[in-house]
C-alpha positions in Angstrom: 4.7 -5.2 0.9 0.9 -4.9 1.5 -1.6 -5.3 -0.6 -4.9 -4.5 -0.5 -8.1 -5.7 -2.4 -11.5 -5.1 -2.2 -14.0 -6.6 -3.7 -17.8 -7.2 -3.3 -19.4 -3.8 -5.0 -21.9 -3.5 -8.0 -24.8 -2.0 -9.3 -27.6 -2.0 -6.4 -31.1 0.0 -6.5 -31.8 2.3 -3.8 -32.9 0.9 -0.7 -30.9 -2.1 -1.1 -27.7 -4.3 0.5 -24.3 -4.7 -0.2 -21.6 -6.5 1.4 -17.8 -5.1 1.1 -15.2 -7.0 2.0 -11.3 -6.4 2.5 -8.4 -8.4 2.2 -4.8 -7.6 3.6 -2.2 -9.6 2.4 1.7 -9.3 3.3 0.9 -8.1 6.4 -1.0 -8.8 9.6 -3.4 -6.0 10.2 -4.5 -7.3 13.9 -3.6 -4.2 16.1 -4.3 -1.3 14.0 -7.9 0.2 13.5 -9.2 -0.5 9.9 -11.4 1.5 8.4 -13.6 1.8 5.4 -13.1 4.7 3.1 -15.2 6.1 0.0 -14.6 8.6 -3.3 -17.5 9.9 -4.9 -16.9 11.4 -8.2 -15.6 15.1 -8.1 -15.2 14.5 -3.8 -12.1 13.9 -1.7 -11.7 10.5 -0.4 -13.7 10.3 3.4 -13.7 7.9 6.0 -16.8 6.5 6.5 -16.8 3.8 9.5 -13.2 2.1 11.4 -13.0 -0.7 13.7 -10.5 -1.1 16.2 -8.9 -4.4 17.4 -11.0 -5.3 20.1 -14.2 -4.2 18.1 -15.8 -0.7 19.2 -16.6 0.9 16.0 -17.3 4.6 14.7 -19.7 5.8 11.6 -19.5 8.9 9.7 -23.1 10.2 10.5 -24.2 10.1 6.6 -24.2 6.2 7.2 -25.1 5.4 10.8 -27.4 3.3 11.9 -26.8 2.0 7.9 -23.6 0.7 7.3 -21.5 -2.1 10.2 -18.0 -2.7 9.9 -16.8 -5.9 11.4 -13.1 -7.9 11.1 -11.8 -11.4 11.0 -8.1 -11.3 12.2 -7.4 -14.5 11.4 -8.2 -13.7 7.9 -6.9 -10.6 7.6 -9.9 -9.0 6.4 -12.4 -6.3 7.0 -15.8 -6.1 6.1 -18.7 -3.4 5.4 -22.3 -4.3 5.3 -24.3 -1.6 4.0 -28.0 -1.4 4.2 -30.6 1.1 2.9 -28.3 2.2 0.3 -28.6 5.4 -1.1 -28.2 7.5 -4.3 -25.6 9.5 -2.6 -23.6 6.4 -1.7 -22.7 5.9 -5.1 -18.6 6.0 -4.7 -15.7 3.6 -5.2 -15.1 1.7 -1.5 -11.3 1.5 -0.4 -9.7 0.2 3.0 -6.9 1.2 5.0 -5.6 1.4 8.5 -6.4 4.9 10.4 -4.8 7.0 12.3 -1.5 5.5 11.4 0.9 6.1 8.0 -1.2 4.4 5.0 -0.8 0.9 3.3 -0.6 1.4 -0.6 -4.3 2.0 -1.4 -5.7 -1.0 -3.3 -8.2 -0.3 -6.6 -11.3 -0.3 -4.2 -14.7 -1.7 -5.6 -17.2 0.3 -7.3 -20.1 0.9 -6.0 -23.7 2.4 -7.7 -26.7 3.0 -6.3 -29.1 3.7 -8.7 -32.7 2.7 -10.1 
């Protein structure tokens, strides 16, 4: 059984950095693409960036040039730094694989963007 938890959100003023990171356990994620999902109140869940094994990476356009997503195999984890944070970024952060039938979704982390 996988479980997933994320961690690393908070309160953050506009224009400001976070770092998100991801934690699989129960299961070795090397070999699927990971990817970075967010829930804004009211809004369907959306990918916003996904990594594949060997690296190459792809951004929702609300977040490029903004957000990276990187991974540590050997640590099963994936993480998210996000830069120039935004109002609108204000959502709770999950992980998951992509493209592929979906681990149990973990709690996510919370994350606000607000003066």
């Amino acid at each position: 059984q996988v479980q997933l938890v994320e961690s690393g959100g908070g309160l953050v003023q506009p224009g400001g950095s976070l770092r998100l990171s991801c934690a699989a356990s129960g299961s070795i994620f090397r070999g699927y693409i990971m990817g970075w999902y967010r829930q804004a109140p009211g809004k369907e869940r959306e990918l916003v960036a996904r990594i594949a094994n060997g690296g190459m990476t792809t951004y929702a356009d609300s977040v490029k040039g903004r957000f990276a997503i990187s991974r540590d195999n050997a640590k099963n984890t994936v993480y998210l730094q996000m830069n120039s944070l935004k109002p609108e970024d204000t959502a709770v952060y999950y992980c998951n694989k992509v493209f592929s039938s979906k681990w149990t979704w973990g709690q996510g982390t919370q994350v606000i963007v607000s003066s």
